[in-house]
C-alpha positions in Angstrom: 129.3 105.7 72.2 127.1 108.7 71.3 123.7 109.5 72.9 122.1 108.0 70.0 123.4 104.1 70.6 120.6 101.7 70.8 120.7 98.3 72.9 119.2 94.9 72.5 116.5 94.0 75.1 114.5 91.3 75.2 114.6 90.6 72.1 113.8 94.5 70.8 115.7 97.3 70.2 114.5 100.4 72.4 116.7 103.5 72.5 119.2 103.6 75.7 117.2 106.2 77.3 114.4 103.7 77.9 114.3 101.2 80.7 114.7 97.3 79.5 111.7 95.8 82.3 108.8 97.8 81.0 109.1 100.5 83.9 108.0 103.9 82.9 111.4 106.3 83.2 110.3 109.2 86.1 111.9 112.3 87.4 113.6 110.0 89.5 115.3 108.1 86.6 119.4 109.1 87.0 119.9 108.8 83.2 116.4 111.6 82.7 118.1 113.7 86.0 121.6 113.6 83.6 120.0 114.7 80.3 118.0 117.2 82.2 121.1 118.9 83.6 122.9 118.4 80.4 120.3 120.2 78.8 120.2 123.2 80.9 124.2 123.7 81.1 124.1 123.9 77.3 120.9 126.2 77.2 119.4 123.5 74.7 117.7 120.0 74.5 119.9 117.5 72.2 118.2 117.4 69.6 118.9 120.7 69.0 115.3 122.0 69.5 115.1 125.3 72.3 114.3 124.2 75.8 110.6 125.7 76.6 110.1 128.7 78.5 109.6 128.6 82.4 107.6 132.0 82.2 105.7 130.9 79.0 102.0 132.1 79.3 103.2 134.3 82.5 102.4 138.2 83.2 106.2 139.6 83.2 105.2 142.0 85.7 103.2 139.4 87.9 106.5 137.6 87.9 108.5 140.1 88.6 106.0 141.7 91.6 106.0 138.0 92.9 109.7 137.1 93.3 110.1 141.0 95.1 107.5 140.4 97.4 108.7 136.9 98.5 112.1 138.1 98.8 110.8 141.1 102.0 108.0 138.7 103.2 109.5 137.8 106.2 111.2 140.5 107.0 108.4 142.9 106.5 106.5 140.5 109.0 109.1 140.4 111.9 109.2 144.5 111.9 105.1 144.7 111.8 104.7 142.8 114.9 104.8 144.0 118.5 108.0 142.1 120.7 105.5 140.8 122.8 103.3 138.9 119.7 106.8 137.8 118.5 108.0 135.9 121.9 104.3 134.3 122.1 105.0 133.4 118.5 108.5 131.9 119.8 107.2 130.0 122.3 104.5 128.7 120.9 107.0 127.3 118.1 109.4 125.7 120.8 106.2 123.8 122.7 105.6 122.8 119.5 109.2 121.5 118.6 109.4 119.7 122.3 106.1 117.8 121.9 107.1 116.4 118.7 110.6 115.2 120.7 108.5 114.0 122.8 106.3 111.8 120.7 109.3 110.5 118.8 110.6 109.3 122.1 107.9 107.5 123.5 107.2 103.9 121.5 
C-alpha cells in the first residue's frame, strides 16, 4: 500500500489521511504527527512541494539577536544579582514549592 490508497467509509471514498466519523484530524492525530515527521526527515512534503519556511517574513538579524540573547539570559541574571537577593529569591521559591505540597495534601 502507498500513501496514496483510498478506503471505503460509509458508503464514500475519502483519502486514508482523513478520519471515517466526521472528526476534524488535529495536531493530535498520530497519522498527521507521522506525515509531519516524515516530512521533516526528508526535508520535503510528499507531494513533492518544499516545506514552508519557519523564518519566512522574519528579520535574520532579529532572529539571530533573539536565540543569543536567550541562550545568556539566565546566566547573565544570576551574576547581576547580589548573594543576598539570590537566597531571598531561593527561599521565596521553596515556600512556594511547600505550600503547593501542602495544598495537594490536604482534601
Amino acid at each position: 500500500m502507498g500513501l496514496n490508497f483510498v478506503i471505503l467509509c460509509h458508503g464514500t471514498r475519502r483519502a486514508a489521511m482523513e478520519p471515517c466519523l466526521g472528526v476534524q484530524a488535529t495536531d493530535h492525530d498520530f497519522a498527521t504527527i507521522a506525515r509531519s515527521i516524515v516530512e521533516q526527515a526528508i526535508g520535503e512534503k510528499l507531494d513533492g512541494l518544499p516545506l514552508p519556511d519557519p523564518n519566512a517574513g522574519r528579520n535574520p538579524a532579529a532572529v539571530a539577536l533573539g536565540q543569543l540573547g536567550g541562550a545568556k539570559g539566565g546566566k547573565a541574571r544570576a551574576q547581576a544579582l547580589t548573594p543576598g537577593r539570590r537566597a531571598e529569591i531561593a527561599e521565596r521559591a521553596a515556600e512556594r514549592r511547600c505550600a503547593k505540597e501542602r495544598a495537594k495534601e490536604r482534601p
